[in-house]
C-alpha positions as CSV (number, residue, x, y, z in Angstrom):
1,X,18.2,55.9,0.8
2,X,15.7,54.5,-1.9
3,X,16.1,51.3,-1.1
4,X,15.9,51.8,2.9
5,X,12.3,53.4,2.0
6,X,11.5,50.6,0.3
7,X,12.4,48.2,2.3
8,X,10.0,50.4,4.8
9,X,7.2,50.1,2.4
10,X,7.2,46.5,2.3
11,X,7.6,45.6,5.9
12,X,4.8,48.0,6.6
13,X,3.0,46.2,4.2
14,X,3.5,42.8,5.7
15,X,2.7,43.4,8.8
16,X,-0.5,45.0,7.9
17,X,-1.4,42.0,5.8
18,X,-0.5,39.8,8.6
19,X,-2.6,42.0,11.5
20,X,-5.9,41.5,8.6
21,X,-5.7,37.6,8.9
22,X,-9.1,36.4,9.5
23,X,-10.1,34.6,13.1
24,X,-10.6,31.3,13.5
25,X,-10.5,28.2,15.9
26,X,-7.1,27.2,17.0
27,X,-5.9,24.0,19.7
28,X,-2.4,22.7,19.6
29,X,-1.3,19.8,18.0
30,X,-5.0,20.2,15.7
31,X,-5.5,19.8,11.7
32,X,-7.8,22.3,10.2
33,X,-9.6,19.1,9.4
34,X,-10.2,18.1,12.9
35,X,-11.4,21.4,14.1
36,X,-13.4,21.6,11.2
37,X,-14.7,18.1,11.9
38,X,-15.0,19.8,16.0
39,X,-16.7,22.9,14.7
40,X,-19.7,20.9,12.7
41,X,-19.9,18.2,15.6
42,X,-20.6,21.8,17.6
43,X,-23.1,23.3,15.5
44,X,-25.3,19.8,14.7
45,X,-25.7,18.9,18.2
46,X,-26.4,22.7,19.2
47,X,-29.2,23.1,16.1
48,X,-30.5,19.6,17.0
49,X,-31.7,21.4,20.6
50,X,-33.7,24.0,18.7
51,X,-32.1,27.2,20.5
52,X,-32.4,30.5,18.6
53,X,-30.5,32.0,16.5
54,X,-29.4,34.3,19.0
55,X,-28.1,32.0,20.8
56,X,-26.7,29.5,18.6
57,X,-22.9,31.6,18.1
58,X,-23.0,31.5,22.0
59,X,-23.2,28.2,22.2
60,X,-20.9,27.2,19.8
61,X,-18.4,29.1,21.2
62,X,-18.9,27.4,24.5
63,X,-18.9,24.0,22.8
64,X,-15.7,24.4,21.0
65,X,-13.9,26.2,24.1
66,X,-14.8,23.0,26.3
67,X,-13.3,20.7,23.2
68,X,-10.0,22.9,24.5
69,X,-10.0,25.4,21.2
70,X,-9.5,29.6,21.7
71,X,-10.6,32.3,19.4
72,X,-8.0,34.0,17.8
């Protein structure tokens, strides 16, 4: 019985760990590198245009969802 609660404990811990992961760009077949590369290629052409700060995170969005990346 012990060790089917503690087996319990640590699944439940996993998959909390796992559902904490933070956000990021992702595109099949991509390095981090590239969509790092992607991501700064986004926000230089986006600050070079002088929008707001507002409206700079919309933007980016935008740009990276046209290169074919999603949010997750």
């Amino acid at each position: 019985m012990y060790k089917v609660c503690v087996s319990l404990v640590l699944l439940s811990a996993a998959l909390m760990a796992g559902g904490c992961a933070t956000p990021t760009w992702h595109r099949a077949n991509t390095s981090l590198y590239q969509m790092e590369n992607d991501l700064s290629k986004c926000r230089y052409d986006i600050r070079m245009n002088r929008l707001s700060e507002a409206r700079v995170e919309k933007v980016v969005h935008d740009c990276m969802q046209a290169k074919g990346y999603r949010w997750r």
